[in-house]
C-alpha positions as CSV (number, residue, x, y, z in Angstrom):
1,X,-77.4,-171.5,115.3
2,X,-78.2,-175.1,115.6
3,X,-75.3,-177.6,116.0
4,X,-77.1,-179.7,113.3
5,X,-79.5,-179.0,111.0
6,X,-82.3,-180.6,111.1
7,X,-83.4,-184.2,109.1
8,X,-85.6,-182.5,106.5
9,X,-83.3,-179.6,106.1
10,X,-80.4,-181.9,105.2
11,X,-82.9,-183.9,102.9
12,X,-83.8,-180.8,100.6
13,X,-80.5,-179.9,98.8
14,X,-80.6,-184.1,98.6
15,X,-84.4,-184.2,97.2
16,X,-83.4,-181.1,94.6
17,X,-80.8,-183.3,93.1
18,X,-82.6,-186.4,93.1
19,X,-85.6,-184.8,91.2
20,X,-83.5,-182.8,88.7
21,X,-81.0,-185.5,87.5
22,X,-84.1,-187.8,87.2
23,X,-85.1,-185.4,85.3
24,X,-82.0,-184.4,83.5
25,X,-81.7,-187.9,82.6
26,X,-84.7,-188.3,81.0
27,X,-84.1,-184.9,79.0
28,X,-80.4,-185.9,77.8
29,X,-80.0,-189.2,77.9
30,X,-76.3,-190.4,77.7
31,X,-75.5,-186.9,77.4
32,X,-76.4,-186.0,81.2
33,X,-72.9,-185.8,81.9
34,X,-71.7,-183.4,79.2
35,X,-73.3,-180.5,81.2
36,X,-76.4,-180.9,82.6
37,X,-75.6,-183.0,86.0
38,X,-72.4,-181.0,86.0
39,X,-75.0,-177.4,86.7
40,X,-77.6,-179.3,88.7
41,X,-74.4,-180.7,90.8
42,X,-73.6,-176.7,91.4
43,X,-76.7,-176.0,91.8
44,X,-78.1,-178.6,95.1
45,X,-74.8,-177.3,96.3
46,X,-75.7,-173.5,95.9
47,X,-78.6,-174.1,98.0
48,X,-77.0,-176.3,100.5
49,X,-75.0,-173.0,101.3
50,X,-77.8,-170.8,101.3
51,X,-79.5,-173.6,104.2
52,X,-75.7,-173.1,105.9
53,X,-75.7,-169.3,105.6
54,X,-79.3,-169.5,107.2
55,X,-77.9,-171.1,110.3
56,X,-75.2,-168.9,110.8
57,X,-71.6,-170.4,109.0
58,X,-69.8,-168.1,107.7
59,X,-69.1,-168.5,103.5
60,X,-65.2,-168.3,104.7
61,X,-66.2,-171.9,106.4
62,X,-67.9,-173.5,103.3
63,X,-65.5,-171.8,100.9
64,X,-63.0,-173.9,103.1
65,X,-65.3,-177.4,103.0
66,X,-65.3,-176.8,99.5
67,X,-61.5,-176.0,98.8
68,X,-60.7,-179.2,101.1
69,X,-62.6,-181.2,98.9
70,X,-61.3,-180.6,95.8
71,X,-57.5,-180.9,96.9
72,X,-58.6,-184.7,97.3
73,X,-59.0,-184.7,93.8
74,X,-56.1,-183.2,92.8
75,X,-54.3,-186.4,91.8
76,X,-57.6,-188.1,89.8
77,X,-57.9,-184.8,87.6
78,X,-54.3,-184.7,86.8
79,X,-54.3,-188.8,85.6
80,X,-57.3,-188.1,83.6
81,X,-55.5,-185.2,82.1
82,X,-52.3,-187.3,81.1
83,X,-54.6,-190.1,80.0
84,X,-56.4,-187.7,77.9
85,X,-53.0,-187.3,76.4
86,X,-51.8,-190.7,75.9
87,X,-54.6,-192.0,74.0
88,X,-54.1,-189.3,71.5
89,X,-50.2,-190.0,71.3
90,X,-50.7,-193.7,71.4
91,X,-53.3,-193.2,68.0
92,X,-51.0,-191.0,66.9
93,X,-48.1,-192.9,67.2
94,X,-49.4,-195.9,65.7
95,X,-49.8,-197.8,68.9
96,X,-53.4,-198.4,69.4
97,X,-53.7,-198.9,65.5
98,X,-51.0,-201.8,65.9
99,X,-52.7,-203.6,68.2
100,X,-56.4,-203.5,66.8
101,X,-54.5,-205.4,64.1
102,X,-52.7,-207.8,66.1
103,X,-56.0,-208.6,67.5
104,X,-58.1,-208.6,64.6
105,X,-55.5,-211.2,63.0
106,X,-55.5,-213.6,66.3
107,X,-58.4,-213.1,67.7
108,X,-61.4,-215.1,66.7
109,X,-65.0,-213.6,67.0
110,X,-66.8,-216.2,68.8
111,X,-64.0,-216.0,72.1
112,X,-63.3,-211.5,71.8
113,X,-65.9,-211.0,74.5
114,X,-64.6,-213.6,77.0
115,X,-61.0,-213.0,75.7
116,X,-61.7,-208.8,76.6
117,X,-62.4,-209.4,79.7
118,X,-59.8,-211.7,80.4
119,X,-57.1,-209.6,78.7
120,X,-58.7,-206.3,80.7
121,X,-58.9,-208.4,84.2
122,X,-55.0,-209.4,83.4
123,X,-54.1,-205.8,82.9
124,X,-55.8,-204.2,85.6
125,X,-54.7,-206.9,88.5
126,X,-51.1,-205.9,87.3
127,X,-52.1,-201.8,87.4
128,X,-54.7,-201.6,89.9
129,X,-55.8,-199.2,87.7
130,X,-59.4,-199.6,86.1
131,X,-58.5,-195.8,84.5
132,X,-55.3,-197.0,82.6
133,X,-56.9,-200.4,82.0
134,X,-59.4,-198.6,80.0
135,X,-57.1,-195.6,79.1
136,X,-54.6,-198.4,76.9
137,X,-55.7,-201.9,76.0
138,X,-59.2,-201.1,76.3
139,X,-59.2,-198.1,73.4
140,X,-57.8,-201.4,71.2
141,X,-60.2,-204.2,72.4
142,X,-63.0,-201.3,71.8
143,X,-61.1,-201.2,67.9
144,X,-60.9,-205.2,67.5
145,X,-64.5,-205.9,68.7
146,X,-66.1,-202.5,65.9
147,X,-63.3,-204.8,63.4
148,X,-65.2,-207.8,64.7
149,X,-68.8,-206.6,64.6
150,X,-69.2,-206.2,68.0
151,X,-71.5,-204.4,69.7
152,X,-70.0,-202.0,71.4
153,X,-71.9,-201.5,74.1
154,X,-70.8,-205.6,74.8
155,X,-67.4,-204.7,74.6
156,X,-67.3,-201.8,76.5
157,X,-69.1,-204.0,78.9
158,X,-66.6,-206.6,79.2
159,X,-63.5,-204.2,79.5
160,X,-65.0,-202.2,82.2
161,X,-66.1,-205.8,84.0
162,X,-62.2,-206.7,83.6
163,X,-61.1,-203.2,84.6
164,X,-62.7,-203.2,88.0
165,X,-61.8,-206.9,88.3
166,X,-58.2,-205.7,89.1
167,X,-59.1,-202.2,90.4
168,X,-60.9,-204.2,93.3
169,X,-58.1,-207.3,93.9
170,X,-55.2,-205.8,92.5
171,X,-53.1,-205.2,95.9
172,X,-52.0,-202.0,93.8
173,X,-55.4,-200.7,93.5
174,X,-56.2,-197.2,95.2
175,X,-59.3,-198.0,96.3
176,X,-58.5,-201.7,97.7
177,X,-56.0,-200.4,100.0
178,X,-58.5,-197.5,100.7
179,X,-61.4,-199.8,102.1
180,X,-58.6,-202.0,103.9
181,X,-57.3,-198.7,105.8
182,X,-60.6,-197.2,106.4
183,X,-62.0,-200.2,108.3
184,X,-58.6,-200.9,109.7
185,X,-58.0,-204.5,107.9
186,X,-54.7,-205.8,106.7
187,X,-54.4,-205.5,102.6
188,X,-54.0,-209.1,102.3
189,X,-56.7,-210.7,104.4
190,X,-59.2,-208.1,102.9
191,X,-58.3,-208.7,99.0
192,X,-58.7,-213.0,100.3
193,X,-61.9,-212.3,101.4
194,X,-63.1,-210.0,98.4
195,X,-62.3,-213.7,96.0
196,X,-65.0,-215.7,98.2
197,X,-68.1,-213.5,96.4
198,X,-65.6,-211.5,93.1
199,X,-64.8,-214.7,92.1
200,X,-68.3,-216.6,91.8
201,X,-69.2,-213.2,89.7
202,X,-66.1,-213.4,87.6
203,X,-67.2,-216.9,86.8
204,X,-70.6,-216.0,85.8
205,X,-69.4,-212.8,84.1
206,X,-67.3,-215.3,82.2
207,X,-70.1,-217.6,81.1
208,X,-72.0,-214.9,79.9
209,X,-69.5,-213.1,77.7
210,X,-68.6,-216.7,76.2
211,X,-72.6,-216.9,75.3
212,X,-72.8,-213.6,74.2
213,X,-69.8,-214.1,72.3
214,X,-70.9,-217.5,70.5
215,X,-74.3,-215.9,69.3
216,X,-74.7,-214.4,66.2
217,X,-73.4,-215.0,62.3
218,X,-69.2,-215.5,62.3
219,X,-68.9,-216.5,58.8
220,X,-68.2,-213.7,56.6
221,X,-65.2,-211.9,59.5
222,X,-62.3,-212.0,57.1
223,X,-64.8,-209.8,55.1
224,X,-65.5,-207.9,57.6
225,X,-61.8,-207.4,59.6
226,X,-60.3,-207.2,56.0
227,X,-60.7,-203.5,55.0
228,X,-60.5,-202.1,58.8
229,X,-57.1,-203.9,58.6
230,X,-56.2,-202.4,55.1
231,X,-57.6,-199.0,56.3
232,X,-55.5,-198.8,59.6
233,X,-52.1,-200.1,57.8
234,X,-52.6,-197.6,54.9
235,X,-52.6,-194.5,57.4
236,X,-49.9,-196.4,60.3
237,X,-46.9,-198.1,59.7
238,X,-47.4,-201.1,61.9
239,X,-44.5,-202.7,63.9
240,X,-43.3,-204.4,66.8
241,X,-41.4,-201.7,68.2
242,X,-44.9,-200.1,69.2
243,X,-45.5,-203.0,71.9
244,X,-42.7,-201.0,74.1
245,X,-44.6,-198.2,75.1
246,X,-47.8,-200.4,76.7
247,X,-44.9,-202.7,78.4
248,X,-42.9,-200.1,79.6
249,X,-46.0,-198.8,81.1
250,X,-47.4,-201.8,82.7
251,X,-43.9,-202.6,84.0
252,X,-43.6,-199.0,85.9
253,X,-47.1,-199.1,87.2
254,X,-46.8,-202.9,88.1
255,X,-43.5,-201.5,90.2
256,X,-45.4,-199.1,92.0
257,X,-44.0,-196.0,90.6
258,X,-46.9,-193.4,90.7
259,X,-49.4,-193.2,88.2
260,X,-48.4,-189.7,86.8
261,X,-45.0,-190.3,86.7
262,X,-45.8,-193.9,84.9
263,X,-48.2,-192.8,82.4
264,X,-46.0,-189.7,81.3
265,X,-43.3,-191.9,80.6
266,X,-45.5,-193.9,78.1
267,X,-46.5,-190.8,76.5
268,X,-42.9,-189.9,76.1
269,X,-42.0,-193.4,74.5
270,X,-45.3,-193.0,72.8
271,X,-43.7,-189.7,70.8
272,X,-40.6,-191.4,70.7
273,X,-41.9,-194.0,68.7
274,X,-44.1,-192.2,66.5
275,X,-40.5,-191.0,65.6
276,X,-39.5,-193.8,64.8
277,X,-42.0,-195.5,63.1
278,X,-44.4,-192.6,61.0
279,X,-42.4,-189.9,60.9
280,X,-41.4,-191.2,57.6
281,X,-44.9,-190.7,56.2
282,X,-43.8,-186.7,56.4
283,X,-40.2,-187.6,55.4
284,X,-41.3,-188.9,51.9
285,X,-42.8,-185.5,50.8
286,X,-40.8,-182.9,52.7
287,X,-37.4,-182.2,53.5
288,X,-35.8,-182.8,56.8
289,X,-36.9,-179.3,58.9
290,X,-40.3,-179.6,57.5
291,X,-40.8,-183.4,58.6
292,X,-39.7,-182.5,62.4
293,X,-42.3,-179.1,62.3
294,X,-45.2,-181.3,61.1
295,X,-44.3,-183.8,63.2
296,X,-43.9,-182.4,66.2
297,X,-46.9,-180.1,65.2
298,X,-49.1,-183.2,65.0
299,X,-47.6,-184.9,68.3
300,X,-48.3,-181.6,70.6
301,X,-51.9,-181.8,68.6
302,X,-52.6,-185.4,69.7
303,X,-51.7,-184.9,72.8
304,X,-54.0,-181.9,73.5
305,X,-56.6,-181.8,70.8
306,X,-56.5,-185.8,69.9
307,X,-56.2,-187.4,67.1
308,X,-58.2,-187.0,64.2
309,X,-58.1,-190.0,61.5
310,X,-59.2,-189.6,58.1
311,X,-58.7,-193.1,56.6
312,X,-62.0,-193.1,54.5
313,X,-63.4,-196.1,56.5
314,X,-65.9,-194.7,59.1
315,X,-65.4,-197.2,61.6
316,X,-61.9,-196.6,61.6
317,X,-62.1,-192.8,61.5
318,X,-64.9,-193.0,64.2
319,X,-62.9,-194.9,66.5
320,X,-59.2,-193.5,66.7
321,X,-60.8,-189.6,66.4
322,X,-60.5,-189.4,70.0
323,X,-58.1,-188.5,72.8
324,X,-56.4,-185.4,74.0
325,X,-56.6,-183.5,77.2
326,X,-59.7,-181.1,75.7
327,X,-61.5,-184.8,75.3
328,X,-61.2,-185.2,79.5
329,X,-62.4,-181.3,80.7
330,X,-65.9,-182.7,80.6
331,X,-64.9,-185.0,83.3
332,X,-62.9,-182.6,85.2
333,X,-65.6,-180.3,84.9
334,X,-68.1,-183.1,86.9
335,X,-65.4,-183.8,89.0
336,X,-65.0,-180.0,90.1
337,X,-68.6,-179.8,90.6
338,X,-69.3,-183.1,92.9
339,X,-66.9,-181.8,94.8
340,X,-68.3,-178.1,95.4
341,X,-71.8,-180.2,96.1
342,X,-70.0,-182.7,98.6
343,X,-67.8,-180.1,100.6
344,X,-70.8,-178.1,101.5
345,X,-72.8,-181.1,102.3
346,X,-70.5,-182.0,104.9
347,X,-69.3,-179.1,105.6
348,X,-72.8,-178.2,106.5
349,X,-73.3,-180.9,108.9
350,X,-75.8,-182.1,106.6
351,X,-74.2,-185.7,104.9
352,X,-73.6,-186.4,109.2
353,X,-77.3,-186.1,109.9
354,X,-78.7,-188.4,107.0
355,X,-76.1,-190.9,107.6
356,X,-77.5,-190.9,111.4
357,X,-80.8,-191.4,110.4
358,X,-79.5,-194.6,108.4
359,X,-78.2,-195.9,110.8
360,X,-81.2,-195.7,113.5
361,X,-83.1,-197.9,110.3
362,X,-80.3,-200.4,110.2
363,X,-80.9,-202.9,113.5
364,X,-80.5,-206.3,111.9
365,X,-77.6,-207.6,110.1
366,X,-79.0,-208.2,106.9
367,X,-80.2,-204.4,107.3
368,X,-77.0,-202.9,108.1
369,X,-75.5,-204.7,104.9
370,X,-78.6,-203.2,102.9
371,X,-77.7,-199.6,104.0
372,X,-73.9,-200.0,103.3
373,X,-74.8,-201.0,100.0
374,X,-77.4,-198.2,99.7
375,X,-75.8,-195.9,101.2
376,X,-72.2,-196.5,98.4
377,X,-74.6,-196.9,95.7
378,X,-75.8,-193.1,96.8
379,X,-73.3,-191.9,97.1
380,X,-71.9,-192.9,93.9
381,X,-75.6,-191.0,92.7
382,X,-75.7,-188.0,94.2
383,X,-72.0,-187.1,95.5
384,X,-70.9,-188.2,91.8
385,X,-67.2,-189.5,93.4
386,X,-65.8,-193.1,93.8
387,X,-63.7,-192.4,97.1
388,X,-66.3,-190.5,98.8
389,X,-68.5,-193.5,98.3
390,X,-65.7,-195.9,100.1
391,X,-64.5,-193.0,102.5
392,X,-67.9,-191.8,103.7
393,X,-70.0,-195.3,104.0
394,X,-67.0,-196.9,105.8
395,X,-66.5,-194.5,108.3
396,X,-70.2,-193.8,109.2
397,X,-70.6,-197.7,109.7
398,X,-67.3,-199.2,111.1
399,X,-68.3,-199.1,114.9
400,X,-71.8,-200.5,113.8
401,X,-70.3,-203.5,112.4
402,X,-68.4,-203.6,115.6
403,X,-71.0,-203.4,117.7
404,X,-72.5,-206.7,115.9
405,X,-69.8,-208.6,116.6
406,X,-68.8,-208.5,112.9
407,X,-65.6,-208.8,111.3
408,X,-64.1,-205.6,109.7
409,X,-63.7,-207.6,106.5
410,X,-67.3,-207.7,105.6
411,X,-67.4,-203.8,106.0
412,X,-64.4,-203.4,103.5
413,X,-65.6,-205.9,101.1
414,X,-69.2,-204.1,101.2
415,X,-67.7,-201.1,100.2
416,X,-64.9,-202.4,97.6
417,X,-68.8,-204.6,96.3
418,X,-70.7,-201.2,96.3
419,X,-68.8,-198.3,96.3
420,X,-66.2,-199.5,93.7
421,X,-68.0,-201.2,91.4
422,X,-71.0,-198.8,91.1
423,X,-68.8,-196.0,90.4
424,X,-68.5,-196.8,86.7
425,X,-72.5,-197.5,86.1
426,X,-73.5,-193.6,86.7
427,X,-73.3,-191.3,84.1
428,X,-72.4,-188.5,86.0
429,X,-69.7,-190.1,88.6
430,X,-66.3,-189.3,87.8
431,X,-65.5,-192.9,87.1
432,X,-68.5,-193.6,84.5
433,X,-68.1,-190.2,82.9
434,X,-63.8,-191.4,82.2
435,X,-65.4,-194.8,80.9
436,X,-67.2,-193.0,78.5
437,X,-64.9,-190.8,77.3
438,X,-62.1,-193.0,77.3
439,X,-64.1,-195.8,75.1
440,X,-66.0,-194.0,73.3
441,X,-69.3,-195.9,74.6
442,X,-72.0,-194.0,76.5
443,X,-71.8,-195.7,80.4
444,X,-75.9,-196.1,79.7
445,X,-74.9,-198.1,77.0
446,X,-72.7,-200.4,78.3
447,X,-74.2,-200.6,81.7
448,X,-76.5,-203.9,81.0
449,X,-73.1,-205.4,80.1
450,X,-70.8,-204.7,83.0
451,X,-71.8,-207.3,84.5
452,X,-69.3,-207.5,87.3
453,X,-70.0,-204.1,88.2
454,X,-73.7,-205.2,88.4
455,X,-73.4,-208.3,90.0
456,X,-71.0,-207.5,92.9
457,X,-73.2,-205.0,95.2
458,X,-76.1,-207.8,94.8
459,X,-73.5,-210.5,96.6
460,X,-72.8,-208.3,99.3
461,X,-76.9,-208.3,100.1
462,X,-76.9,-212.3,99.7
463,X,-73.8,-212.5,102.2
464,X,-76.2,-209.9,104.5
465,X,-79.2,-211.7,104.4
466,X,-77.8,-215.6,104.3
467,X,-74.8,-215.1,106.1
468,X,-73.0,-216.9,102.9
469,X,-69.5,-216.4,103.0
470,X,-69.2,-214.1,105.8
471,X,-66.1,-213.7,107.1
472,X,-65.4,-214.5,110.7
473,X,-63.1,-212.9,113.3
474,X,-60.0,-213.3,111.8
475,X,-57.3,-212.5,114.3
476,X,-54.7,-211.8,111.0
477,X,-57.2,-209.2,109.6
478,X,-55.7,-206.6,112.7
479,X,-51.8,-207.4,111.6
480,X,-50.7,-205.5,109.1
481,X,-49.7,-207.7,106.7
482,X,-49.5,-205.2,103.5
């Protein structure tokens, strides 16, 4: 058996998926990732172990490749599992319904767009969390701007642009303090030199939103806002004492407790204050025992099945039928598979020898930034995974960067540029797949919009080939000033 297989060998389970999910895509659309890339995922991994079994590892080893891969997903399943869970309580519960009201009633239609993404950027920077970002306030911008008129491919747009804004800066972000460990930068003096290029984008994405958001006819809204308000207060009771829940939520994440612990919380205040709140919508028409049974019968529904609203407005009803933890097996079902495809990859030797051969192709500096972007971009394709595409990329081209005489920081903000922000533009990645499904808004659709997402890896080539705002040695980037 060869130590490593060979270039060609390595590129064939690659090629397979390529073809097929170009292919798949074509067939299904938006609805690639409600089975088909999750099969072809299995699939190029099937035959990457039948090229490994060829050469002599045992299944034992690749069952192991495989098993280690998926425990690094653990965590990410079980979030999307509780967040599948939240956004039916919070419907249920009135919370979500409260505030597309709040915002239907303040916001005006000409500033939503800019005002999403502003609201979405504030969120996540206090999270760090693009997933909850999307999970809470963006299930109610995606309400206020179908209130509005909306498209909801813009608003989805914007919310995922404000998402990652914070998922990338946010110095409670997963993936920032990821890319700052992998390339062995202090958290601090990498999120300062992700502002010289997020910024710049921000500003544009800004500009653009505020255009988008001024075009258009805004002269009949009351007419428009009017009955989504009338439909959503005749099945909620609206109050004030739904705002706890999202604050108490922000305030534990914002503290650094842990996600899961954080978000279960808010689905326990969630229940709590459906409680308190609807409850009396059963109370009215039943006695006491047969208000708690329905209640609690719909809360433990909502939570697993979601919630399904029957106001008789079908914007209303199509936008708050949604949630549960059935709504996110989809997801965990791609995530499952990009993980069987990745483990045997590597485990093969296979994802070492195609990272090699980038790397002989990448001499000059503006080349070596090309294939880090490439290279996160791919592997947000074809290995379907958001920490992969940080893990993978920065450890295959940390010495090169050294052996330019480059500063770590331009590695870690090429992969926070490509890695991170590309996650949520492929249908099939874990992170576009959640975006979906959480919003209600297929990631194909909202992909011309997120422009953030778009506009970050395409910096990261500019600062390659210009040398524009690339960061010099910095002795503070070795402290650890986290």
């Amino acid at each position: 058996m060869n130590e490593k297989p060979g270039f060609w060998i390595s590129l064939f389970p690659l090629g397979f998926l390529i073809l097929s999910l170009s292919t798949a895509g074509y067939l299904f659309g938006s609805g690639i990732a409600e089975g088909p890339a999750q099969i072809l995922l299995f699939s190029a991994g099937a035959i990457s172990a039948g090229i490994s079994r060829l050469r002599g590892i045992s299944w034992e080893k690749i069952e192991d490749t495989v098993l280690d891969s998926l425990r690094n997903v653990l965590q990410p399943i079980l979030i999307l599992l509780l967040i599948g869970a939240l956004i039916g309580i919070w419907i249920r519960s009135g919370i979500v319904p409260a505030l597309i009201v709040w915002g239907l009633e303040l916001l005006k239609p000409e500033i939503f767009l800019p005002s999403a993404l502003i609201l979405s950027s504030v969120v996540s920077l206090a999270t760090g969390s693009s997933w909850s970002t999307a999970g809470t306030i963006g299930v109610a911008l995606i309400g206020v701007g179908a209130g509005l008129g909306k498209p909801l491919g813009m608003v989805a747009g914007a919310v995922v642009s404000g998402a990652y804004f914070g998922d990338k800066l946010s110095p409670f972000s997963e993936t920032t303090n990821l890319a700052s460990s992998i390339t062995g930068v202090s958290l601090l003096s990498h999120i300062r030199n992700m502002a010289r290029t997020t910024l710049p984008a921000f500003g544009f994405c800004l500009l653009a939103f505020g255009f988008l958001g001024w075009g258009g006819s805004h002269g009949e809204t009351e007419t428009t806002t009017g009955p989504v308000i009338s439909a959503l207060k005749s099945e909620f009771q609206i109050s004030w004492v739904l705002l706890l829940p999202p604050l108490l939520t922000f305030f534990l994440i914002y503290f650094r407790v842990s996600a899961i612990p954080s978000i279960f919380i808010g689905i326990l205040s969630g229940g709590v204050c459906f409680v308190l709140t609807q409850s009396n919508i059963y109370a009215n028409s039943l006695n006491f025992q047969d208000a708690a049974s329905s209640a609690f019968k719909n809360l433990v529904s909502a939570a697993s099945e979601g919630t399904k609203v029957k106001t008789g407005h079908t914007v209303v009803d199509g936008l708050l039928s949604r949630g549960g933890m059935s709504s996110m097996l989809s997801t965990v079902w791609l995530i499952i598979s990009a993980m069987f495809y990745a483990g045997i990859m590597e485990g093969g030797g296979m994802t070492q020898v195609l990272a090699e051969k980038v790397l002989n192709w990448a001499k000059a500096r503006g080349s070596l930034f090309a294939a880090t972007v490439f290279t996160c971009v791919g592997t947000n394709l074809f290995c379907a995974d958001q920490y992969l595409a940080i893990v993978v990329p920065g450890k295959m081209f940390k010495e090169a960067y050294s052996r330019k005489g480059l500063d770590p920081r331009n590695l870690s903000r090429c992969l926070e540029d490509s890695g991170t922000m590309t996650s949520a533009l492929v249908p099939w990645n874990s992170c576009g797949s959640f975006m979906a499904t959480a919003l209600g808004v297929p990631t194909l659709v909202y992909l011309p919009y997120a422009f953030l997402n778009l506009l970050s890896p395409l910096f990261s080539l500019v600062t390659g080939w210009t040398g524009w705002g690339l960061a010099g040695k910095d002795p503070e980037s070795k402290k650890d000033l986290s």
